[in-house]
BAZA-302744 format. One record per residue (C-alpha): residue in three letters; x, y, z. Coordinates in steps of 0.1 Angstrom, whole numbers, padded with zeros to 4 digits, always signed. Each point is the difference from the previous one (the first is absolute). Example, Ala and Ser with C-alpha at 12.3 -4.5 7.8 and 13.67 -1.06 7.14 Angstrom:
<recs>
Ala+0123-0045+0078;Ser+0014+0034-0007;
</recs>
This chain:
<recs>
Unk+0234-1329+2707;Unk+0027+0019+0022;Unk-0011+0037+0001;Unk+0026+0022-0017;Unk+0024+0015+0024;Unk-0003+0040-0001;Unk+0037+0016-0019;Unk+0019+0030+0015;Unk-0020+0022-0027;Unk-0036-0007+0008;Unk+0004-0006+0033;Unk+0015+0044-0002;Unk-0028+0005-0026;Unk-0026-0014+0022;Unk+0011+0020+0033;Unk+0002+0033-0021;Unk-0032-0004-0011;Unk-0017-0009+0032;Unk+0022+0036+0011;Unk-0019+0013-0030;Unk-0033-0011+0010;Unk+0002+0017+0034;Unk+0015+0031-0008;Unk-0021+0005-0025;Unk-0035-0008+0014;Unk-0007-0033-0020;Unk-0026-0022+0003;Unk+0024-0029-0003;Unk+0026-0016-0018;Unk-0008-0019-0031;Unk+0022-0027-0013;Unk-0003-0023-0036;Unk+0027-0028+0006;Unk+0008-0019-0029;Unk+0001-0031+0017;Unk-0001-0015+0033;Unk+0019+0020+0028;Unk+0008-0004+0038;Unk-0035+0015+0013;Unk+0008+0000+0039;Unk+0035+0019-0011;Unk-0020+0025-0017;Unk-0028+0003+0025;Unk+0032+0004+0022;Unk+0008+0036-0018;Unk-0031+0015+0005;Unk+0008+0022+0028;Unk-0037+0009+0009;Unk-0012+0001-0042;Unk-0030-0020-0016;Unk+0019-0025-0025;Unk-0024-0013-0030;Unk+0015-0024-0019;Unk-0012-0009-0035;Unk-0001-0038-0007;Unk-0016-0027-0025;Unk+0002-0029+0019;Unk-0020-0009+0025;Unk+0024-0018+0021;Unk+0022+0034+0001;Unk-0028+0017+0006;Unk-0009-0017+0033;Unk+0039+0004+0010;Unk-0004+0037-0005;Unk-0031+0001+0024;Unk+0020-0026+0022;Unk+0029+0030+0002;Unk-0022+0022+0013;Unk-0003+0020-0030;Unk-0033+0006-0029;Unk+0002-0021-0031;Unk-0014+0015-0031;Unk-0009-0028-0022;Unk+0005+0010-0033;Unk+0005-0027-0037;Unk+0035-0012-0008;Unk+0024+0031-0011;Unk+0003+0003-0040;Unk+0017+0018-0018;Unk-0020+0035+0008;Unk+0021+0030+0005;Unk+0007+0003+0036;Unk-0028+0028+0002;Unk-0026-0021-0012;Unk+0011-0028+0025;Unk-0001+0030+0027;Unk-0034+0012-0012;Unk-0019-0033+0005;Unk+0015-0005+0034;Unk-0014+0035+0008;Unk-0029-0010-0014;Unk-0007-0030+0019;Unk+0011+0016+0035;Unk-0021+0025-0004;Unk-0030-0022-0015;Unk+0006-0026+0035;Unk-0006+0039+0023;Unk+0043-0014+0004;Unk+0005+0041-0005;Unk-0017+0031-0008;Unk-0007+0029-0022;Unk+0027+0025+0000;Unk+0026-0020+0020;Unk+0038+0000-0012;Unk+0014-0034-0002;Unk+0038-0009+0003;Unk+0008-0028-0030;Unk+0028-0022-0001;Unk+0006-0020-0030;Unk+0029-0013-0025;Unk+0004+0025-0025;Unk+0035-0013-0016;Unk+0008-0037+0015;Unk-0025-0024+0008;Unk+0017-0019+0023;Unk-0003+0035+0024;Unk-0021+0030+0013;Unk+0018+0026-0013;Unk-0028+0030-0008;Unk-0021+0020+0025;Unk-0030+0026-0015;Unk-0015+0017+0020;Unk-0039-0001-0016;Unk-0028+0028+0006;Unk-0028-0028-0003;Unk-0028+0023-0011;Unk+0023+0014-0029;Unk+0012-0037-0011;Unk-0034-0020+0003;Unk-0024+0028-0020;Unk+0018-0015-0029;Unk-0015-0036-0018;Unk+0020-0006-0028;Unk-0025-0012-0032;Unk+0026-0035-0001;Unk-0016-0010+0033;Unk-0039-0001-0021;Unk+0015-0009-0034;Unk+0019-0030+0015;Unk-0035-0014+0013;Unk-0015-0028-0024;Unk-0034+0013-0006;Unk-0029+0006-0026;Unk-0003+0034+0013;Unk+0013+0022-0022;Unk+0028+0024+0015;Unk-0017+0031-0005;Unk-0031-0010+0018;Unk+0019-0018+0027;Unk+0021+0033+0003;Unk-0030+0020+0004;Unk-0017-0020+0024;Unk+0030+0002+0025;Unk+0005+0034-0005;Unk-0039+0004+0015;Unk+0008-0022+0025;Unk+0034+0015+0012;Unk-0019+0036+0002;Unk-0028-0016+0023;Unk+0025-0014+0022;Unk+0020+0032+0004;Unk-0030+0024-0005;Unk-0030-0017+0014;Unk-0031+0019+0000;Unk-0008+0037+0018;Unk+0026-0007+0026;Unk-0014-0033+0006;Unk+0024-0036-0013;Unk-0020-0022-0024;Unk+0004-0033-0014;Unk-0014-0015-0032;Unk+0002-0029-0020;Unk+0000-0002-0037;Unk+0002-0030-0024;Unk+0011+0006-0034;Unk-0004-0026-0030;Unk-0019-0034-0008;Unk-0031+0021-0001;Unk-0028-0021-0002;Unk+0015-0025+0023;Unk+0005+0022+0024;Unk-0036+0015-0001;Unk-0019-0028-0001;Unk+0019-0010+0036;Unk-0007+0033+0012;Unk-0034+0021+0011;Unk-0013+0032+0000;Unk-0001+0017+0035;Unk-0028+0021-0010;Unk+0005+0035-0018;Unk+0029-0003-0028;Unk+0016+0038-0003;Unk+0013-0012-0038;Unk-0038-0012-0012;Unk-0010+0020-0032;Unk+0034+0018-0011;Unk+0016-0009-0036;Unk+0031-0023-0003;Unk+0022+0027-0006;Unk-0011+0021+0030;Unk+0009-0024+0027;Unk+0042-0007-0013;Unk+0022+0001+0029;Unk+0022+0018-0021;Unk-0022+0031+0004;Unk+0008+0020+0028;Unk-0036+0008+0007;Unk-0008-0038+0000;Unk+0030-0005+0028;Unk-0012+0027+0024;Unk-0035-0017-0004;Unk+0016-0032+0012;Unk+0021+0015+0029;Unk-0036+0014+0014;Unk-0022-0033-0010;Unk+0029-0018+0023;Unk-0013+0015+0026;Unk-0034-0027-0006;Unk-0004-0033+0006;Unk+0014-0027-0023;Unk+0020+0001-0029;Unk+0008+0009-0035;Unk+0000-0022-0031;Unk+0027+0014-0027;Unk+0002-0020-0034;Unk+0032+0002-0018;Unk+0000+0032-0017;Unk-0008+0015+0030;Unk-0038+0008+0000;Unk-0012+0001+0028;Unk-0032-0031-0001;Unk-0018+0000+0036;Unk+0005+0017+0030;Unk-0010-0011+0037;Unk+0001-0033-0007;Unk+0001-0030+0024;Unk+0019-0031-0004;Unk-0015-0035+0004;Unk+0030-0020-0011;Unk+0011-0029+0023;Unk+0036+0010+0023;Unk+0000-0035+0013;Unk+0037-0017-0002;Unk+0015+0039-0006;Unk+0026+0007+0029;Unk+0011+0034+0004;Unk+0024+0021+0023;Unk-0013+0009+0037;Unk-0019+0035+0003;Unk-0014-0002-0039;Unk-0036+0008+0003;Unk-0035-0009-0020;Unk+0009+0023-0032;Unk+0036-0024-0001;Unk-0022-0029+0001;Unk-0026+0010-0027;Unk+0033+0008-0022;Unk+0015-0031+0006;Unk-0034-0018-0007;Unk-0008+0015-0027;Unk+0034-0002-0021;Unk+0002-0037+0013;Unk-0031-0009-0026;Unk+0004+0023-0029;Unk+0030+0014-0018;Unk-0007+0035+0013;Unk+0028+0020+0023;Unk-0012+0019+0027;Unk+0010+0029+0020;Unk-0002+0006+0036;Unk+0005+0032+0020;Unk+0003-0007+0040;Unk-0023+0027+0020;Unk+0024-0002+0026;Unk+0030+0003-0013;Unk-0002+0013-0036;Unk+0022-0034-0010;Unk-0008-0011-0038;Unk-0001-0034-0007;Unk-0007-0015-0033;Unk-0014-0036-0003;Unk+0005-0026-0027;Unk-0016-0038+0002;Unk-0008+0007+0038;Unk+0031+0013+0011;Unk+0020+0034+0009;Unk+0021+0004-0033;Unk+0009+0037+0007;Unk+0005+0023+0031;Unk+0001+0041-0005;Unk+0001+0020+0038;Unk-0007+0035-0009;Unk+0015+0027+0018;Unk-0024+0026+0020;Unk+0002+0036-0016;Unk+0024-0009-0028;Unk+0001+0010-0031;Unk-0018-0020-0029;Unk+0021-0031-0005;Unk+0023+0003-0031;Unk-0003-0027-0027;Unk+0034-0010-0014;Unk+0009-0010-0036;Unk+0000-0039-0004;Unk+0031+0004-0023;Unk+0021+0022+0024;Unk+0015-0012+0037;Unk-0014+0019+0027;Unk+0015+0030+0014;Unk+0018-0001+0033;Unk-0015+0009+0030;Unk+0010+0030+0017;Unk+0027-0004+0024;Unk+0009+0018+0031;Unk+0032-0020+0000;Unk+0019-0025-0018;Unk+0030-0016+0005;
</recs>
């Protein structure tokens, strides 16, 4: 397929917001075509700015690296608002170390025709990614209720920003399928939740989530059944990872996730020491990416019913 030649209007849009990007300090420029475009005629407009492209298909993908430019690979556009689309690009840059905390990111994007790039925002990524909209856990096809799923990432999210007396933490947790899940699991030694009542271990307890945010800080990981109680902690996993594939840079907790929901119906939840990066894992595989910001505030859960805010803009245009 011929690339789409570049119009008189994005081909302007695009130079004013590469101008943007450098009089303004930005990390880069960030585009979301809505189809194939001329990649080398963008790359052409850079003048000295980090393009990142957002693309669906691999083939476009490896064009955009081709260019000279970083392809965020993201799934095929829906109909999301536009700041939802935006969000899980930022997401996903951040999540691949593509950009930082903090940075300001020039976007480009068709806010009126499809056919061409006719919007630039200029995004504060630590104000637009410390929000996860409740849509993005409701959508997922689990046996987990919300509520406990919703809890269990909101633990996870304040490891990742918070870590632990100064120090980052990660953690792994795996919520649901209970018995399955124990019975492919063993004790590390000393379990911190031995002895207390049902009731006292909820992760809907504020008490029982500060325990878990220190106890993270310990080998292995935590067993959650579906109302949220917490069952084990420092547990091991023995379940088999052969004939899993995962991304490059995923370390032994990813694995144990990925083994583990590959042989029971269970979801679990990983937070990266290194990078504060949430993943969530379903039948062996990364179903869900949150990158928490460093020093924001507490991430702001949106009504399912409502369409998320905008983001706060420097500019628009």
């Amino acid at each position: 397929m011929t690339p789409t030649a570049l119009n008189k209007a994005t081909t302007i849009l695009l130079a004013l917001a590469c101008e943007a990007a450098s009089r303004l300090g930005a990390m880069g420029v960030l585009i979301l075509p809505e189809g194939p475009m001329n990649w080398e005629a963008i790359a052409a407009l850079a003048d000295g700015n980090r393009i990142m492209i957002a693309e669906a298909s691999e083939r476009h993908l490896k064009a955009i690296t081709e260019a000279g430019m970083i392809a965020i690979e993201v799934d095929e556009a829906t109909e999301s608002a536009i700041t939802e689309r935006i969000t899980l690009a930022l997401i996903e840059a951040v999540a691949n170390d593509q950009l930082t905390a903090g940075a300001r990111v020039v976007v480009a994007y068709s806010g009126f025709e499809s056919e061409t790039l006719d919007s630039i925002t200029v995004v504060r990524l630590g104000e637009h990614l410390e929000q996860l909209s409740s849509r993005d856990l409701r959508a997922l096809e689990t046996s987990v209720p919300f509520e406990t799923l919703k809890a269990v990432v909101d633990v996870a999210v304040e490891i990742g920003r918070e870590g632990r007396e100064g120090k980052t933490v990660g953690t792994l947790i795996v919520v649901g399928d209970v018995r399955n899940v124990l019975s492919r699991t063993r004790a590390l030694g000393f379990d911190p939740f031995k002895g207390y009542k049902r009731k006292e271990r909820n992760l809907r307890d504020p008490r029982v989530r500060e325990a878990i945010k220190e106890i993270a800080q310990m080998d292995g990981g935590f067993i959650v059944g579906r109302d949220g109680t917490v069952e084990s902690a420092c547990r091991i996993i023995d379940a088999p990872n052969s004939g899993l594939t995962l991304p490059k840079g995923l370390g032994t907790r990813h694995w144990a996730a990925a083994a583990i929901t590959n042989v029971t119906n269970a979801l679990a939840v990983v937070v990266s020491q290194s990078t504060g990066t949430v993943r969530l894992f379903q039948k062996g595989e990364v179903i869900l990416r949150i990158a928490p910001m460093q020093h924001a505030r507490a991430m702001k859960w949106q009504d399912a019913e409502t369409e998320p805010g905008p983001a706060r803009l420097d500019k628009t245009s």
